[in-house]
Structures are given as structure tokens and as C-alpha cells.
C-alpha positions as semicolon CSV with decimal commas, in nm:
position;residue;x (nm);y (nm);z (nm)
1;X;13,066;6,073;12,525
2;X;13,410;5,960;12,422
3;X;13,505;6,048;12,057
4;X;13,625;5,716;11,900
5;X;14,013;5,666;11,879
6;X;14,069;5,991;12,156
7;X;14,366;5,934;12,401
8;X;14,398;6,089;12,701
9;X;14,607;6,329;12,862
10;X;14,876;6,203;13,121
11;X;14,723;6,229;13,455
12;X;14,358;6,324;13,359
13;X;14,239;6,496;13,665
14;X;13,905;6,350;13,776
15;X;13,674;6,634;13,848
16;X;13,742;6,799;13,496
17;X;13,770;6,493;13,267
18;X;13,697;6,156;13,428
19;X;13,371;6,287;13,668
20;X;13,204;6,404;13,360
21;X;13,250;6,135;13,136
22;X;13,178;5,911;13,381
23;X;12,834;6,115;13,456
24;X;12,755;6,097;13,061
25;X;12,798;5,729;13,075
26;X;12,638;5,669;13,366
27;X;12,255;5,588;13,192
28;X;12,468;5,317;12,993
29;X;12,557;5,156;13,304
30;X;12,197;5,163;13,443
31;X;12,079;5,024;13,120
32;X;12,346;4,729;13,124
33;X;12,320;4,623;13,493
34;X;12,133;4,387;13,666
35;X;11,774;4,511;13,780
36;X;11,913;4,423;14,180
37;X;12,232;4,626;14,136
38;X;12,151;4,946;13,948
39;X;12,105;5,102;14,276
40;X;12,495;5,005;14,316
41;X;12,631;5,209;14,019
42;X;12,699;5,571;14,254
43;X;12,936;5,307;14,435
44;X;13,044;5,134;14,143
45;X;13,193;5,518;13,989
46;X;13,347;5,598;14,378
47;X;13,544;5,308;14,397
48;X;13,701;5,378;14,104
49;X;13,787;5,729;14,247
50;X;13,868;5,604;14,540
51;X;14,163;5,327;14,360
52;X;14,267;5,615;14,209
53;X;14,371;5,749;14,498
54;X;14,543;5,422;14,577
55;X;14,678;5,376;14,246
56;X;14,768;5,681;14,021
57;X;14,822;5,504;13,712
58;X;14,514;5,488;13,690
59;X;14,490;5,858;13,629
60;X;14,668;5,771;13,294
61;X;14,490;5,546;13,133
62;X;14,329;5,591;12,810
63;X;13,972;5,759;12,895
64;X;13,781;5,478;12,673
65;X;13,941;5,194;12,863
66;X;13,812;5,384;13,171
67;X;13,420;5,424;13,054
68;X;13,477;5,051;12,875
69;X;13,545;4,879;13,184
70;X;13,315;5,038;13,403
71;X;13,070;4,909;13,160
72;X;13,191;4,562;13,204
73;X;13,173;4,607;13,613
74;X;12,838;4,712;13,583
75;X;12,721;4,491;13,290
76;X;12,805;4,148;13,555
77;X;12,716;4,332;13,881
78;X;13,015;4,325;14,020
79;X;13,201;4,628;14,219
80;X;13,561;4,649;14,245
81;X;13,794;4,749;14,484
82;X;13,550;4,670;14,784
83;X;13,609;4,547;15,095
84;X;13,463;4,181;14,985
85;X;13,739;4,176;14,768
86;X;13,531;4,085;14,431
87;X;13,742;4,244;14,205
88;X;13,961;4,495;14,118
89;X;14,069;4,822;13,863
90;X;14,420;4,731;13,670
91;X;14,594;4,975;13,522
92;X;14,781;4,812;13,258
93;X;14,966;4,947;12,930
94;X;14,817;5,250;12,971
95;X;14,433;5,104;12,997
96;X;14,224;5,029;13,279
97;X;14,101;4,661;13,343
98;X;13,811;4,485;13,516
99;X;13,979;4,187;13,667
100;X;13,760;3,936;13,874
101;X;13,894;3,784;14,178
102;X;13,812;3,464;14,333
103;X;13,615;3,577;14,567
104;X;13,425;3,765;14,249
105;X;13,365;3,402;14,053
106;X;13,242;3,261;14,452
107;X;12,980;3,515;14,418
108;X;12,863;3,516;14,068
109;X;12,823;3,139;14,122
110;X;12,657;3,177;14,412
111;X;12,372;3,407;14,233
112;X;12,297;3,160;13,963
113;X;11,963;2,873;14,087
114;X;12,183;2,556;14,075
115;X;12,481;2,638;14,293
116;X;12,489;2,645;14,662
117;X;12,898;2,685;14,678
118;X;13,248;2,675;14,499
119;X;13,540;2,694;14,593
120;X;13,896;2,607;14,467
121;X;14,152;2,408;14,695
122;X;14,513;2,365;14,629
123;X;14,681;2,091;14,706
124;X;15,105;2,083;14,827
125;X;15,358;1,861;14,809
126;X;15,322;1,661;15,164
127;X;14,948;1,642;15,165
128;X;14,760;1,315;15,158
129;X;14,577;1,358;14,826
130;X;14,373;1,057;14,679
131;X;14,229;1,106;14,355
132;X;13,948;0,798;14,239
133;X;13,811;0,820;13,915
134;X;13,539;0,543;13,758
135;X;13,164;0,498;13,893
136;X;13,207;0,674;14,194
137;X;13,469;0,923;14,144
138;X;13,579;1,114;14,483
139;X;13,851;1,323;14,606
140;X;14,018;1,280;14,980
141;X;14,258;1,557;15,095
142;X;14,395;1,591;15,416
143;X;14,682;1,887;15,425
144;X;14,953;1,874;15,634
145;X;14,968;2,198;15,817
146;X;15,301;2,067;15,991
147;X;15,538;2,198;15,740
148;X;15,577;2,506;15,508
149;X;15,362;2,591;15,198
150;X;15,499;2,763;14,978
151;X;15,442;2,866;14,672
152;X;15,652;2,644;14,430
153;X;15,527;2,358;14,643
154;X;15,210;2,341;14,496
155;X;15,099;2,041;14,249
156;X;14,797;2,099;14,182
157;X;14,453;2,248;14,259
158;X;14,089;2,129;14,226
159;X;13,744;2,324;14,210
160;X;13,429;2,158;14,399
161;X;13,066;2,254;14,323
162;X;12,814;2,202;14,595
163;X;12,479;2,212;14,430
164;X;12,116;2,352;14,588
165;X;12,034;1,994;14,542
166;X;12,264;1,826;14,794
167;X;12,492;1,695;14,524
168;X;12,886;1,771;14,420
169;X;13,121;1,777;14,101
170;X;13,484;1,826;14,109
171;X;13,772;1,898;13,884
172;X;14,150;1,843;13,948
173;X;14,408;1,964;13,760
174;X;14,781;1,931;13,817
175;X;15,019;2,178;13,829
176;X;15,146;2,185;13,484
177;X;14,810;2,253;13,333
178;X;14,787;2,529;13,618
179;X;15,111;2,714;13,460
180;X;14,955;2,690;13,108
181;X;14,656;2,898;13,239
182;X;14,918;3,113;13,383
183;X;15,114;3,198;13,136
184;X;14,834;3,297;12,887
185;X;14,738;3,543;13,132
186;X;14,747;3,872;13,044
187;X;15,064;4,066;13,214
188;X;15,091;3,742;13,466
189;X;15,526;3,833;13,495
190;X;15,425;4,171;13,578
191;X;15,533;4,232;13,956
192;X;15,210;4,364;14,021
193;X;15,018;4,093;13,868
194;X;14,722;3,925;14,076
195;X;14,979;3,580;13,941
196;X;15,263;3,774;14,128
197;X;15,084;3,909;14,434
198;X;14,861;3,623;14,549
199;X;14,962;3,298;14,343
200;X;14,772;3,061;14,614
201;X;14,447;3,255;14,545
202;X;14,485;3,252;14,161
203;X;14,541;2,887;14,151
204;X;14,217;2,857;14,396
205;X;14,015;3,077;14,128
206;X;14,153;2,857;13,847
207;X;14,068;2,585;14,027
208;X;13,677;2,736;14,040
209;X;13,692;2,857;13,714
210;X;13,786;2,529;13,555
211;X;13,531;2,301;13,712
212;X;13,281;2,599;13,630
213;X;13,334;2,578;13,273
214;X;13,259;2,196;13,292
215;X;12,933;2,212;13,474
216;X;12,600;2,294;13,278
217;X;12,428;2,602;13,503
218;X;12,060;2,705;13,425
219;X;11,955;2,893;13,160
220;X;11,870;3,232;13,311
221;X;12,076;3,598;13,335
222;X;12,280;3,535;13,618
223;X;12,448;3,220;13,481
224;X;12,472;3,393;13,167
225;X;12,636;3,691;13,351
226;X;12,850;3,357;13,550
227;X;12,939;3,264;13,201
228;X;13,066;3,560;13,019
229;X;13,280;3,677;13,323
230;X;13,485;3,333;13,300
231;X;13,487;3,410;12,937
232;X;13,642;3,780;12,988
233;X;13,875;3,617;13,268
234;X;14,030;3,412;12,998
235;X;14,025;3,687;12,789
236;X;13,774;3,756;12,573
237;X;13,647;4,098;12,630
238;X;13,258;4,170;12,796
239;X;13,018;4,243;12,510
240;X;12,863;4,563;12,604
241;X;12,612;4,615;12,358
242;X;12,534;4,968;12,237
243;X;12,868;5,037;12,306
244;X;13,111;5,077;12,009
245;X;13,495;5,048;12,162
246;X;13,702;5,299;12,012
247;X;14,019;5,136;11,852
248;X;14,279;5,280;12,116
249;X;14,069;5,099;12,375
């Protein structure tokens, strides 16, 4: 198991180094994931291997930041790098990260009893938006798919819960409180930043994220799981208990 406070070499080659630790840590994962995906933790270690392939840098990240977030992967259920696009490995500052995508939160909603769907929806400059607050608060949106959308046109973006019950909530918020979300993400000026890369689909998953945190889910595991994956998207880091993070991860 990783000695606390070791670094890793540059490059670490994974047959000789990452494989094994990986292997040692592997009954850690099985303990921490849910009952319906420890049969997914093989997959969960090769699609690390396989973004390494993608992505070298990821051969040079600090081993502990390697084992920690595969721990938070497994710990939610969630497997990055796949084709559904649920997440992904960042190397960043020489450790890996766990980042959910928005296609990620859609499905860890989607697992919890209450909620039937989610989604975020942004909304440009040229759009017919109507907001109505009150007794009977609704949203209408019709886009106009007449003229270009880009980025800096957006205003604003709102998240929409469709319950198992029938019923909706939604949350709007404009595109000022977007950017403050923004810019306390971590490494969001990076070039290679999720921010930088697919801006439209980080406002959607702020959007989700948002009227998430609002909404009271049930009290069982998978909102809990819902819950602290929002939390580690804001950044606070995934509890994963019995695990004691070494201070250079």
C-alpha cells in the first residue's frame, strides 16, 4: 500500500508500479462501492489504463493521488473515461482527479427514488425566455436556432427536476452568478479545463447541480452518494473512510 508522504517517479510505468498498487488497493474499492457496481471495479482500474494511454500525464502523477481517486470513482459508482461520458481522470499539478461530468450528475440523480430526470438548459442572448416567479412560478423558453450561439452569448442557465411523482422544480441563474461558480473552479483558465473545452456543457451541469443542491432527495445511499459528489464537484474532497491521504496527495 502507499507509504504516506511517497512521491512518485516521473513516468511511473504501469505494469511495475501502478498495476500493483492498484491490485493492493483493489479490496478497498470493493469495500467502498456500491453493492450493484462492485462487479464494475476490473473496468473501473482499465479505464484508467486505458486514459493513460490517451493522456501521459497521467503517468506522472503522484501515486497516492492515483489510488485516492480511484477510491472516490468507486466510492460513488461512477466510471470514468467511458463511452457514456460520466466522468473523467485529470491530471492536474502533478495529481490525478476524479472530475464528474454532466452527464455523471444526470445519472447519479437518476439512481436516487425521487427523481425521474435533470437536466440543465442554457439560455442565449436572442431566445424568448420568460421567467414568473410568485404562486405559480414557471419558466417558458423558446431558443432561436436562427442565429449563432456562441459561447459569450450566453446569459444564463437553469436546472429542471422532473420528479417520479409527475411534478417539477426549477432553478435559474444568470450569467454572472454562472462565472462566480467558474472561477472558483479548480484550474478552470487551464486550456485543458472541462471550463475551456466544453463551456456550454459546464454551464448545463451547473445549471443541474444548482437546482440539485436546492431540492430535498430521500434519505437513502444513492442520494447520499448524489450528495457528496456535488459536494466534491465544488470541491470538497470524497471521504473515503479507512483511507488515510498521505500529505503529498
Amino acid at each position: 500500500m502507499v507509504v504516506p508522504g511517497q512521491n512518485s517517479q516521473a513516468l511511473l510505468p504501469w505494469k511495475d508500479v501502478i498495476k500493483p498498487e492498484l491490485s493492493l488497493a483493489e479490496p478497498m474499492f470493493l469495500r467502498l462501492a456500491p453493492e450493484q457496481f462492485k462487479r464494475q471495479v476490473p473496468r473501473l482500474i482499465t479505464s484508467l489504463q486505458s486514459a493513460a494511454k490517451k493522456t501521459p500525464k497521467i503517468y506522472e502523477c503522484e501515486l497516492p493521488s492515483i489510488v485516492l481517486a480511484m477510491a472516490q470513482a468507486a466510492s460513488i459508482g461512477i466510471i470514468p473515461n467511458s463511452p457514456c461520458k460520466h466522468a473523467d481522470w485529470i491530471p492536474r499539478g502533478g495529481k490525478l482527479n476524479f472530475e464528474l461530468r454532466y452527464n455523471g450528475m444526470i445519472e447519479l440523480a437518476q439512481r436516487t427514488s425521487r427523481v425521474s430526470n435533470v437536466r440543465g438548459v442554457v439560455v442565449y442572448k436572442g431566445d424568448e425566455f420568460i421567467l414568473e416567479e410568485g404562486t405559480d412560478p414557471r419558466i417558458v423558453h423558446r431558443p432561436n436556432l436562427l442565429v449563432e450561439r456562441a459561447d459569450e452569448d450566453i446569459i444564463g442557465v437553469y436546472g429542471v427536476i422532473k420528479f417520479r411523482d409527475g411534478s417539477t422544480k426549477f432553478r435559474f441563474m444568470n450569467r454572472a452568478e454562472v462565472l462566480k461558480r467558474k472561477a472558483v473552479s479548480k484550474g478552470s483558465d487551464d486550456p485543458s479545463s472541462p471550463w475551456q473545452k466544453w463551456c456550454r456543457e459546464m454551464c448545463e451541469k451547473t445549471g443541474v447541480k444548482y437546482v440539485l443542491a436546492n431540492d430535498s432527495l430521500s434519505d437513502d445511499d444513492d442520494s447520499d452518494r448524489l450528495g457528496r459528489a456535488i459536494a466534491h464537484d465544488n470541491g470538497d474532497p470524497i471521504d473515503v473512510p479507512g483511507y488515510e491521504v498521505p500529505e503529498s496527495a
